[in-house]
C-alpha positions in Angstrom: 199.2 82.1 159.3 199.8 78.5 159.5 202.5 77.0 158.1 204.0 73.6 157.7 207.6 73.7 157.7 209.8 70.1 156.0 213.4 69.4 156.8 213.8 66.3 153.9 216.6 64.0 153.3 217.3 61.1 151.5 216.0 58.7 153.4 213.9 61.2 156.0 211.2 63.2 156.2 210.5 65.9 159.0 208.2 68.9 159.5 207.0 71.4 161.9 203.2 72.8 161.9 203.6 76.2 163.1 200.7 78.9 164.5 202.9 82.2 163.2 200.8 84.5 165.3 202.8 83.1 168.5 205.1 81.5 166.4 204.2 78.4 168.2 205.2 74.4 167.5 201.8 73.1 166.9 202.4 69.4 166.1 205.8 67.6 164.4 206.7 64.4 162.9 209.9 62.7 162.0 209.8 59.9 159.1 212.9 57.7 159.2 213.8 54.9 156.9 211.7 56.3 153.5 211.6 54.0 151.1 211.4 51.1 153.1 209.0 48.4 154.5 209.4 49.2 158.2 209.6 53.0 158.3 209.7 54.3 161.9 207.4 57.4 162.2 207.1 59.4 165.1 204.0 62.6 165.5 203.8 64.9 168.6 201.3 67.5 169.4 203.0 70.6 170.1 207.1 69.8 170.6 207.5 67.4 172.8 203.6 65.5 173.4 204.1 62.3 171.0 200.9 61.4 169.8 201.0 58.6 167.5 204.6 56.3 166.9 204.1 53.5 164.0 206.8 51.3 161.9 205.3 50.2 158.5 205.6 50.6 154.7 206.8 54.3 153.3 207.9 54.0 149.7 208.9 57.1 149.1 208.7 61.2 149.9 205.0 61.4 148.6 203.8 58.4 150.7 205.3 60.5 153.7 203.6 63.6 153.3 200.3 62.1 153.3 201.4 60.5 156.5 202.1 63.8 157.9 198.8 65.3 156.1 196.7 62.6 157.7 198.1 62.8 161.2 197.4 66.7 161.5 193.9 65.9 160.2 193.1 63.3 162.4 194.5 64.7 165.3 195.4 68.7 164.8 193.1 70.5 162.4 189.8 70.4 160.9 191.2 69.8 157.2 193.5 71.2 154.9 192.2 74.5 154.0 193.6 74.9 157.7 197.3 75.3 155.9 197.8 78.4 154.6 201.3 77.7 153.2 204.2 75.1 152.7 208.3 75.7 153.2 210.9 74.0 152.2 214.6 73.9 153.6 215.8 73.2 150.0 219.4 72.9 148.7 220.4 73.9 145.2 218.9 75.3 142.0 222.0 77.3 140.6 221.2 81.0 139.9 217.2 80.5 141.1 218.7 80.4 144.8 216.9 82.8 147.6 213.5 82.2 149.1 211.2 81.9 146.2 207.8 80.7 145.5 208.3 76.8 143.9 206.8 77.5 140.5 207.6 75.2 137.2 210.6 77.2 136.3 212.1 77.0 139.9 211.3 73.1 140.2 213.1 73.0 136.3 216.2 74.3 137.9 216.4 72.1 141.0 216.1 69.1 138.3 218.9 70.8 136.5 221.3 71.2 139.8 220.7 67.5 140.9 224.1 66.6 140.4 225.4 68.6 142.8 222.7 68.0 145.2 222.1 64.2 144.7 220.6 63.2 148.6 218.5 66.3 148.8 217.2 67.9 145.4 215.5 64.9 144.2 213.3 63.6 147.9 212.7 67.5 147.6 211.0 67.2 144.4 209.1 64.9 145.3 207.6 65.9 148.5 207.0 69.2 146.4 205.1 68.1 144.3 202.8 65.4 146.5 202.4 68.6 148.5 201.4 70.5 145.4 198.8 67.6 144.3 196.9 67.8 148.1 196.9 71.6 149.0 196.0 72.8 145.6 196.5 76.2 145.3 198.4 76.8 148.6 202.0 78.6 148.4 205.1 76.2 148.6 207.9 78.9 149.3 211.7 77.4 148.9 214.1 78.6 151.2 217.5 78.1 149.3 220.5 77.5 152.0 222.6 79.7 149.8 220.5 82.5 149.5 221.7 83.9 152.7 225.1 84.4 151.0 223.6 85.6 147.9 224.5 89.0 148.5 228.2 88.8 148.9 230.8 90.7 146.4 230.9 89.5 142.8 234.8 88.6 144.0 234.0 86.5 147.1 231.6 84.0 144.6 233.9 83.5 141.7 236.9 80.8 141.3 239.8 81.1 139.0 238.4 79.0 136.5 237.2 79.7 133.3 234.5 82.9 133.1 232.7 80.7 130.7 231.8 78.0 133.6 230.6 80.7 135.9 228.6 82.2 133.1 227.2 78.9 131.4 227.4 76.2 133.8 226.9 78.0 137.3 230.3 77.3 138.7 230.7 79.7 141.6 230.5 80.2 145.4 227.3 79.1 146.7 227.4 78.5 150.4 225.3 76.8 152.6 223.8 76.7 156.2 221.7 79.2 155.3 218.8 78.8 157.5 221.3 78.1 160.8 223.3 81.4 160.4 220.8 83.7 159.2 219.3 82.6 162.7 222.4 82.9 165.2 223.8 86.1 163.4 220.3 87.4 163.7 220.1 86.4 167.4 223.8 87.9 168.3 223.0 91.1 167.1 219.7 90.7 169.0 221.3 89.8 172.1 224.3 91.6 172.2 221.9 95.1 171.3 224.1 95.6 168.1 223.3 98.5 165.8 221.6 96.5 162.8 223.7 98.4 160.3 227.1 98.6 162.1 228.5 95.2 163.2 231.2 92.2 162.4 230.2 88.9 163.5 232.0 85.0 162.8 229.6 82.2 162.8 230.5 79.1 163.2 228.1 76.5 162.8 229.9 72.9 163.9 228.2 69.7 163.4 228.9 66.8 161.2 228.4 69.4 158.5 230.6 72.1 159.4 231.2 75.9 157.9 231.9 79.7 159.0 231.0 82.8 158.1 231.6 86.3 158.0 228.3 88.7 158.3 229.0 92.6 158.6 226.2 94.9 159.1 223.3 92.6 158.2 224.9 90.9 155.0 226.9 87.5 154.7 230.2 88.7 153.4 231.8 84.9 152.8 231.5 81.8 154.0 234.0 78.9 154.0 231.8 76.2 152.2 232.1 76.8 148.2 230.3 75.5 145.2 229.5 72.2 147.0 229.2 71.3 150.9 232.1 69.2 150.6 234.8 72.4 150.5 235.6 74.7 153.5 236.7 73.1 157.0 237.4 69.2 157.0 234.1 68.0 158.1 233.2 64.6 159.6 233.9 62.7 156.7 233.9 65.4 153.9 237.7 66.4 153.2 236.7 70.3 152.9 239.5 72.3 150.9 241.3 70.2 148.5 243.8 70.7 145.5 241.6 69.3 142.6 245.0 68.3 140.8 244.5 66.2 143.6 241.9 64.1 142.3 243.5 63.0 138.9 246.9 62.1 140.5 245.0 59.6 142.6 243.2 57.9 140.2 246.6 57.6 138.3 247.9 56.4 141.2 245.7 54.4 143.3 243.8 53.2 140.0 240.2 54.5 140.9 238.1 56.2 139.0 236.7 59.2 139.4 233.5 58.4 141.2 235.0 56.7 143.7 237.9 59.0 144.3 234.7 61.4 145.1 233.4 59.1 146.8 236.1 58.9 148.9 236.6 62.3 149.3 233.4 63.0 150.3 232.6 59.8 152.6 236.1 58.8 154.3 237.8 62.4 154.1 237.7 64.5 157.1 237.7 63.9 160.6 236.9 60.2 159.4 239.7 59.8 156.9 242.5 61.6 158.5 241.5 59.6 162.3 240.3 56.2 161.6 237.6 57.0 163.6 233.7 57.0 162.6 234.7 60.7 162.2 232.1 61.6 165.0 234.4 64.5 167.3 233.3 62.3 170.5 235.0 59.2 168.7 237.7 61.4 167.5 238.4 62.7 171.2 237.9 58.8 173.1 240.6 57.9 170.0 242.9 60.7 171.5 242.8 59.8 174.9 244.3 56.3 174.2 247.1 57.6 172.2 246.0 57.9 168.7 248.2 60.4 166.9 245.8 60.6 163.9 243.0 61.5 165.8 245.2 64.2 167.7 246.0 65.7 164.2 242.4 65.1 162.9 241.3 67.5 165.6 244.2 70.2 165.0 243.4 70.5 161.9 239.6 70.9 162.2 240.5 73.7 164.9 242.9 75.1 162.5 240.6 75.3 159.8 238.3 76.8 161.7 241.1 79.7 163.1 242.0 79.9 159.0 239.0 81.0 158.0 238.2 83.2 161.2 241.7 84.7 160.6 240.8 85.7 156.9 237.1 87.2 158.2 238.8 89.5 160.6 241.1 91.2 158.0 237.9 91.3 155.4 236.0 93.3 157.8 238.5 94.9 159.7 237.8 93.4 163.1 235.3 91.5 164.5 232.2 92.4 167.4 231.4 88.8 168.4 232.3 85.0 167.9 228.8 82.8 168.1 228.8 78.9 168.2 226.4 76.1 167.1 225.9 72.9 166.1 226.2 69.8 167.9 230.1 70.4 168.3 229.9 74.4 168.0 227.9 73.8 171.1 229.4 70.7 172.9 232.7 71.1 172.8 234.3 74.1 175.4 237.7 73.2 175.0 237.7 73.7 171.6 236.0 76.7 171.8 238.3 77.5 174.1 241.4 76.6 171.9 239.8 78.3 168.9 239.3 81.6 171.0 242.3 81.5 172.6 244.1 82.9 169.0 241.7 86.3 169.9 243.6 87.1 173.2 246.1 89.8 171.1 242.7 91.4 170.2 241.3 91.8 173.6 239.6 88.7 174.2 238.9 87.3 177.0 237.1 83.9 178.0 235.2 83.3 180.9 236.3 79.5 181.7 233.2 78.3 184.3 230.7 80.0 181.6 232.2 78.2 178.8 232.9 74.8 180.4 229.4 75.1 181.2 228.2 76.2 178.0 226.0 79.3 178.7 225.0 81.7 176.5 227.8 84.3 177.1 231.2 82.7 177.7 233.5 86.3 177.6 235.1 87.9 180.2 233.8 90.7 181.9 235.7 93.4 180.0 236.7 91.4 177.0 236.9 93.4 173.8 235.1 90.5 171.3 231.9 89.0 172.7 231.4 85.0 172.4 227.9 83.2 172.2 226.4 79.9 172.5 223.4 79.5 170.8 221.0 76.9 169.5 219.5 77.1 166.2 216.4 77.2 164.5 216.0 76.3 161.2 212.8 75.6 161.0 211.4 79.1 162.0 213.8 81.1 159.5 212.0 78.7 157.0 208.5 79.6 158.4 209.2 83.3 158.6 210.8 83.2 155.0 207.7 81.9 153.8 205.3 84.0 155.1 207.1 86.7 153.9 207.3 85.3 150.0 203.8 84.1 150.4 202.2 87.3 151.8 204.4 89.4 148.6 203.0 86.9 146.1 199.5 87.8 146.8 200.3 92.0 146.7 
């Protein structure tokens, strides 16, 4: 099969064109600035071979994907029949979350969760359904990032609030990073020759956008990020966990309302808020070395959230196999992986220093009890894979 595989933002537009029989990167492209007059668009044959770069009017997610659709026609395949199916990386649609073909009904509840997905559900819709108007007839499979988690215990979804706003309104425990950890828990237990129905692994996927998670013997067990992606570890400007008696004191007290005491929250919280920094780690860390205390305690607290939650996963499944990093810090950044490791020496772990300063693959000692990864991830081909599989059980 070949499938086309979008990555969609706000303001972006990206996709993959993948031969599944090899499982091979055909052709790309990466739209930036959508929805203005000098978009910058970028097309490569295969990964890395750019074919075509252009800056000029995209209006909006449906002008991109005919971009896209006209580049691999002009320059990959004969036409469009070529295609034999379309996935999404998409966000949020409540209780319709999982890898599932984008019918009416599905696209009604991704309208109906925009609120709590207001960058990505509505470019989403849109690119769905330009996609829908030009391969007629073709699957368009989303891939939920919170259907990896949707398997967890009734407990580990619910809040203390009201049964009534789990029940009516869909306030629960979602999770995200769906497509990144099903990837690197999948590739640990690859790697490390794990029995598929007897492991305990801690993901940690570290970027801007920042969460861990717990996955026991093939099933996501919990995950730090909650109803939204702003909870869990402080993030680069997202506050993660917060009181939300929090939120009404403040606007008493600062007089804001509540819009932009969320917006705060959510766009000067974090490594950002609690630094003074852009909130990038690298800014956080030149910040540091000329003396700022707030950036010092910025970065503790990141690293202690991240020990919290990796604390919490070891009781839940009673001890852990392997630690695996990604993400542009997860992977980047040994001496916090070494500082967040270093709370696993009374379990038998032990770091290999030159392997982790030089960020290879395995950065344990020989002999340690918990094995430590460093892996890239692939979104993109958990999306394709997911697709193929919901498009190949639609048609049975």
């Amino acid at each position: 099969m070949n499938v086309i595989v979008c990555n969609i933002g706000s303001t972006s537009f990206k996709f993959q064109y993948i031969d599944m029989t090899g499982e091979r990167v055909v052709a790309r492209g990466h739209i930036e600035r959508v929805g203005s007059d000098n978009a910058r668009a970028r097309f490569y044959r295969g990964a890395d071979d750019l074919v075509r770069e252009v800056e000029e009017p995209v209006r909006n997610q449906g002008e991109a994907v005919r971009r896209g659709l006209d580049f691999l026609t002009a320059e990959i395949i004969d036409d469009l029949s070529d295609i034999d199916a379309v996935g999404f990386k998409t966000v949020q649609a409540g209780e319709k979350n999982g890898s599932v073909l984008l019918t009416g009904k599905i696209l009604g509840a991704m309208e109906d969760y925009i609120d709590m997905a207001p960058a990505h559900n509505p470019p989403y819709l849109e690119a769905i359904r330009m996609f829908g108007e030009l391969l007629p007839g073709k699957p368009l499979v989303g891939v939920f990032e919170p259907g990896f988690h949707i398997n967890r215990p009734a407990y580990a979804q619910v809040y203390g609030a009201p049964y009534e706003w789990y029940e009516r309104y869909g306030v629960r425990k979602y999770g995200y990073h769906g497509a990144s950890l099903r990837y690197v828990t999948g590739e640990t237990v690859r790697r490390l020759k794990l029995d598929p129905r007897n492991h305990k692994l801690i993901a940690c996927h570290l970027g801007g956008s920042s969460s861990v998670c717990a996955f026991k013997n093939g099933v996501a067990i919990d995950t730090s990020m909650g109803f939204s992606t702003q909870t869990g570890i402080i993030q680069a400007a997202r506050s993660g966990d917060i009181d939300a008696f929090v939120v009404p004191y403040i606007m008493k007290r600062a007089g804001i309302t509540m819009d932009e005491a969320y917006r705060e929250l959510g766009s000067n919280g974090g490594l950002k808020g609690l630094s003074g920094t852009s909130g990038d780690m690298r800014d956080v860390l030149a910040a540091i070395e000329k003396g700022s205390g707030r950036a010092k305690l910025a970065r503790d607290k990141y690293i202690y959230d991240i020990k919290f939650y990796m604390g919490a996963y070891i009781l839940l499944m009673g001890g852990v196999d392997a630690v695996c990093f990604t993400g542009g810090i997860g992977q980047k950044d040994h001496e916090l992986r070494k500082e967040v490791l270093s709370s696993l020496g009374f379990l038998g772990f032990r770091l290999d220093e030159e392997a982790n300063m030089a960020h290879r693959e395995r950065i344990d000692a020989r002999g340690s009890a918990i094995a430590a990864l460093v892996l890239d991830t692939n979104e993109e081909i958990v999306v394709a894979r997911e697709t193929v599989r919901v498009a190949k059980s639609s048609r049975m």
